[in-house]
Backbone as a ProteinNet text record, in pm:
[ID]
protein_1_A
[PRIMARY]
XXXXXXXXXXXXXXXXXXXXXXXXXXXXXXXXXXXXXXXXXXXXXXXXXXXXXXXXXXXXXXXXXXXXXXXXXXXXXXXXXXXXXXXXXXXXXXXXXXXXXXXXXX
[TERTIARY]
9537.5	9578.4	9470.6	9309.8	9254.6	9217.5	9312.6	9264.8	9368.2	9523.4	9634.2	9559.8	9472.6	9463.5	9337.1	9242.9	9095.2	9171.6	9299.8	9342	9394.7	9464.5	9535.1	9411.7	9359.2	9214.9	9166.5	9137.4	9110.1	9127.2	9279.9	9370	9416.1	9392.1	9400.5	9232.9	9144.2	9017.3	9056.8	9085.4	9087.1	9147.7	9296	9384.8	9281.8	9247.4	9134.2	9035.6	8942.7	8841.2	8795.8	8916.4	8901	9032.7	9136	9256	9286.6	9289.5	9282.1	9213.7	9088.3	8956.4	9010.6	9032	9075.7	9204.1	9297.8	9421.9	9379	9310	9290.1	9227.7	9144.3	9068.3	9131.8	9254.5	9317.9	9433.2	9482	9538.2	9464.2	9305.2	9263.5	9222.5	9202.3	9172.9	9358.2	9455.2	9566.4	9560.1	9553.9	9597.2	9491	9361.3	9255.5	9276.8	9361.3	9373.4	9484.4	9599.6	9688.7	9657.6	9602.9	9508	9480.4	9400.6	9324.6	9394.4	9538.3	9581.1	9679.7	9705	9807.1	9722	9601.1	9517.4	9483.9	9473.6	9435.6	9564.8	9655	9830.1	9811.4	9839.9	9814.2	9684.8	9601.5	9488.6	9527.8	9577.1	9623.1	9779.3	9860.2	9942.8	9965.7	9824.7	9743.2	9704.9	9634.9	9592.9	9713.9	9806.2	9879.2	9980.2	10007.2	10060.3	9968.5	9859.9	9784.9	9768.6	9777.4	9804.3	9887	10033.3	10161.9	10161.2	10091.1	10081.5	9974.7	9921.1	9827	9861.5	9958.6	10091.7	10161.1	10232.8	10369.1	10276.4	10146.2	10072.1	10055.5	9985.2	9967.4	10091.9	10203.3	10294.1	10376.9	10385.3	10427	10336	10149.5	10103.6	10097.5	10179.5	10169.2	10366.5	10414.2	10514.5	10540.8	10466.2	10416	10310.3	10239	10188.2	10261.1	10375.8	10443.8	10565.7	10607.6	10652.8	10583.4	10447.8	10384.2	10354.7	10312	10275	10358.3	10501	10610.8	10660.7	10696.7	10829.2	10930.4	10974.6	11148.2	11225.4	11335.9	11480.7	11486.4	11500.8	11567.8	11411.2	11323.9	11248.8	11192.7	11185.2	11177.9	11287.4	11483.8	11564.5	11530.7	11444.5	11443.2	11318.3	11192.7	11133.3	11167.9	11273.4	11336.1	11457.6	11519.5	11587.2	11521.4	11384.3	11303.8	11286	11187.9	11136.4	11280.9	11397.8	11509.2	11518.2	11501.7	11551.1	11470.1	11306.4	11165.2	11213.5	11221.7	11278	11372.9	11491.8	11649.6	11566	11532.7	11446.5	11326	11228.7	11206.2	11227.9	11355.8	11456.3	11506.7	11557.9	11620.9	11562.1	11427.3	11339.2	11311	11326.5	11279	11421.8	11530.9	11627.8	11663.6	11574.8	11637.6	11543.2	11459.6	11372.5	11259.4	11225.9	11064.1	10941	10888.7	10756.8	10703.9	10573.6	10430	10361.1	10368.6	10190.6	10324.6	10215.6	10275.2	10264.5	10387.5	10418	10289.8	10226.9	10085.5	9973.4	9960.5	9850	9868.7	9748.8	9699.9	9642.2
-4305.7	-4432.5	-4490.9	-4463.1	-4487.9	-4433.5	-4326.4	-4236.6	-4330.7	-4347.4	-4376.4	-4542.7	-4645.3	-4758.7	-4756.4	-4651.8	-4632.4	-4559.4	-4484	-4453.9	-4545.2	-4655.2	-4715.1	-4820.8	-4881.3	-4969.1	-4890.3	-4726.7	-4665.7	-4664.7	-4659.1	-4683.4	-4798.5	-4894.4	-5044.1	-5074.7	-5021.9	-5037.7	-4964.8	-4854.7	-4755.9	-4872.5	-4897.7	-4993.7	-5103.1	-5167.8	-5309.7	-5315.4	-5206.7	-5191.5	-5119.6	-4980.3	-4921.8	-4928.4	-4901.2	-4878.9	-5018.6	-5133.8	-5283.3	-5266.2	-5245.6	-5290.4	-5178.2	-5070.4	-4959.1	-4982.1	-5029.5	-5097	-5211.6	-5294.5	-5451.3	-5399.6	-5309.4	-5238.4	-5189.6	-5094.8	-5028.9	-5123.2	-5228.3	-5331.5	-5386.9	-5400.1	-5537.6	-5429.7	-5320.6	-5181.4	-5154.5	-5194.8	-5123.2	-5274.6	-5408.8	-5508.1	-5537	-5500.5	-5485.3	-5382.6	-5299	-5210.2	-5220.1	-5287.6	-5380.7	-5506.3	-5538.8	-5663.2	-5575.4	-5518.2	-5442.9	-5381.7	-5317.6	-5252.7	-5346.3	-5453.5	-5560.6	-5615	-5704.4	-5740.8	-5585.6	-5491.2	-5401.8	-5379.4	-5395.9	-5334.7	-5494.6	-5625.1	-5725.3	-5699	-5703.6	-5644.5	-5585.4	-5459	-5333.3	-5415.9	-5474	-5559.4	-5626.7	-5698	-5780.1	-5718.1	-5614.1	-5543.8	-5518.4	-5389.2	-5336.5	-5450.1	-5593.7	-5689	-5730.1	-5783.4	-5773	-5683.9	-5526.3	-5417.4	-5388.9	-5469.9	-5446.9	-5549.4	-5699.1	-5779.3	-5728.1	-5659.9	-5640.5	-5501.3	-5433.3	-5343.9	-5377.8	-5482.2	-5558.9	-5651.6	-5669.9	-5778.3	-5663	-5545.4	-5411.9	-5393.1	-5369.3	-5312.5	-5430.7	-5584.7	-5636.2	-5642.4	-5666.8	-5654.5	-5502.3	-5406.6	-5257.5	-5302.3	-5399.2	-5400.3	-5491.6	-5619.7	-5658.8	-5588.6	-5510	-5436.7	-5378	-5306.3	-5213	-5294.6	-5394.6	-5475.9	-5489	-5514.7	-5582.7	-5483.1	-5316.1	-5236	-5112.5	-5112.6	-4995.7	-5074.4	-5005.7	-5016.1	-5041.8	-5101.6	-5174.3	-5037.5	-5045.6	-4951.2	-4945.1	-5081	-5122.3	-5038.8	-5099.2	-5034.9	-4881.3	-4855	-4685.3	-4657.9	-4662.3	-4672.2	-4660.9	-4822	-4839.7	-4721	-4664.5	-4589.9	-4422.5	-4399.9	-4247.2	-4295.1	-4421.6	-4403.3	-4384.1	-4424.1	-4427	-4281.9	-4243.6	-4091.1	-3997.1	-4003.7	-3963.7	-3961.6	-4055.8	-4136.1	-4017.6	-4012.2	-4008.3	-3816.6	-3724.6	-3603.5	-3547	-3656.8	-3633.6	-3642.5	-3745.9	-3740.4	-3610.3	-3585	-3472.2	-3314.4	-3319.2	-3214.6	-3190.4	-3338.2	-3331.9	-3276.9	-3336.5	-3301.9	-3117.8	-3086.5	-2933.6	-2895.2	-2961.1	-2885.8	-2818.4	-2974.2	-3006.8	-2871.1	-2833.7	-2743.6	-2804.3	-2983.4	-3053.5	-2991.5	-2932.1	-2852.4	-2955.9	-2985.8	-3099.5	-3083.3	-2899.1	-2803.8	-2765.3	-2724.3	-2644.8	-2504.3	-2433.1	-2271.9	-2243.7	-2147.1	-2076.9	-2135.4	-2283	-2299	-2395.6	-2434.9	-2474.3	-2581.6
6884.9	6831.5	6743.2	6779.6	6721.6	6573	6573	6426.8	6339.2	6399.6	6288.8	6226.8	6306.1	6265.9	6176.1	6221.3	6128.2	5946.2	5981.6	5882.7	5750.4	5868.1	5739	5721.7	5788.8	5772.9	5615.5	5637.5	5513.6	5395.6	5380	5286.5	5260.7	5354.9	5279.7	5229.8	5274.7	5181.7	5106.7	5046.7	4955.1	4802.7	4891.1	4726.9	4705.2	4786.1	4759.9	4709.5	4723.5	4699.7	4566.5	4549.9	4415.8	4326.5	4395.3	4291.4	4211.1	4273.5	4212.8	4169.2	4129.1	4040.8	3885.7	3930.9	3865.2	3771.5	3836.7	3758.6	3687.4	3712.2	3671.7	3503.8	3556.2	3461.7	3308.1	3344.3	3249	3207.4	3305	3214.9	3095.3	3158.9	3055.3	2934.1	2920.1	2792.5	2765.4	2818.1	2736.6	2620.8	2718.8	2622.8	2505.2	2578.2	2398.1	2292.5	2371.7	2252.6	2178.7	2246.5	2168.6	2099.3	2095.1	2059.9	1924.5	1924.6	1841.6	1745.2	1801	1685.9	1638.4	1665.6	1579.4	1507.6	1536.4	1423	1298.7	1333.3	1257.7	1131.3	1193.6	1124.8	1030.4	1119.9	1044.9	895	893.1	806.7	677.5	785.2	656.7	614.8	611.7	610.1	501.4	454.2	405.5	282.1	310.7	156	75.7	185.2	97.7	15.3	43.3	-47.8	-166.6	-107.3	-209.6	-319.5	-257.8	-379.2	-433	-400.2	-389.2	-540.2	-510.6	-610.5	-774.2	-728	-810.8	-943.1	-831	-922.6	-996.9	-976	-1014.5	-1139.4	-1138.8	-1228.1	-1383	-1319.5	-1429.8	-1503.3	-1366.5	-1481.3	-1599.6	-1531.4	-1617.5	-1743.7	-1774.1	-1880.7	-1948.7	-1833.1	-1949.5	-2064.3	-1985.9	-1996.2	-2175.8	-2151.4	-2250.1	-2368.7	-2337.7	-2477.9	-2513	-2423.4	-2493.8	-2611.9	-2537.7	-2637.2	-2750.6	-2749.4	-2919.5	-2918.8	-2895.2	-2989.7	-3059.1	-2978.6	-3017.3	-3162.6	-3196.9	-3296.9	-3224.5	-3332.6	-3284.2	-3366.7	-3332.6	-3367.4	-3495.7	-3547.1	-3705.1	-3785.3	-3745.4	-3836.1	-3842.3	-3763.6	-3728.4	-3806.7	-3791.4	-3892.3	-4043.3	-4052.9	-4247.2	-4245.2	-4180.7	-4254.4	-4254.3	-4164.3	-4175.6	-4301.3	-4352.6	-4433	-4573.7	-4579.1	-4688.7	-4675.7	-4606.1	-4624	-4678.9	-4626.8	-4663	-4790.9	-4805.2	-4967.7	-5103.8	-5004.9	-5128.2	-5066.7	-4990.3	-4983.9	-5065.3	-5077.8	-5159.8	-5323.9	-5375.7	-5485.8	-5524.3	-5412.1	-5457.6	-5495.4	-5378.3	-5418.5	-5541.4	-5533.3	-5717.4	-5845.7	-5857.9	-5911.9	-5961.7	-5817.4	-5806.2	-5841.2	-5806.6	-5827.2	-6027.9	-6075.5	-6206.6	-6311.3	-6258.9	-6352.1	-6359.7	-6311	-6335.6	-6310.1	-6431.8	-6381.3	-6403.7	-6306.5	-6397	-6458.9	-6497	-6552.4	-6657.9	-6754.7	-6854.4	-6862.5	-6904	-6826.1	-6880	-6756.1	-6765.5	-6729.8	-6738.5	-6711.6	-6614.6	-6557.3	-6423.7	-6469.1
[MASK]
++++++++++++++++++++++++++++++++++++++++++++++++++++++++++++++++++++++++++++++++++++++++++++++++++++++++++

């Protein structure tokens, strides 16, 4: 009789003494490390808007040069209708017999 009561005496020191201290323990390290990784996610959170803003800032000023430095339609248009124009004319030219040198010489 005396072994079954020295036993559980044992095992109720055993939970009291280590497994509580032991649990109390890995509670208070699961919730710092939750702690830890929400401020961390919060953080990174933080930048990537910030980089998110700082994208959206580039591409609208790539967006604007490209405005003031492309050509517009119409005019790209009027200078392939010119070059057209100054090609059809020099054809003609060649077509008509126009030498610029006089036969033989250079």
């Amino acid at each position: 009789m005396h072994d079954t009561l020295t036993g559980g005496l044992d095992l109720a020191w055993w939970i009291t003494a280590v497994e509580l201290p032991a649990m109390g323990g890995l509670f208070w390290l699961i919730a710092r490390v939750r702690k830890d990784a929400d401020s961390a996610l919060d953080e990174l959170r933080a930048r990537a808007e910030e980089a998110q803003a700082q994208v959206r800032e580039s591409l609208a000023a790539y967006k604007l040069e490209v405005a003031k430095t492309y050509v517009s339609f119409a005019t790209l248009k009027d200078v392939e209708q010119r070059l057209t124009d100054h090609l059809l004319r020099i054809e003609t030219k060649l077509d008509s017999g126009f030498l610029p040198f006089e036969a033989g010489r250079r």
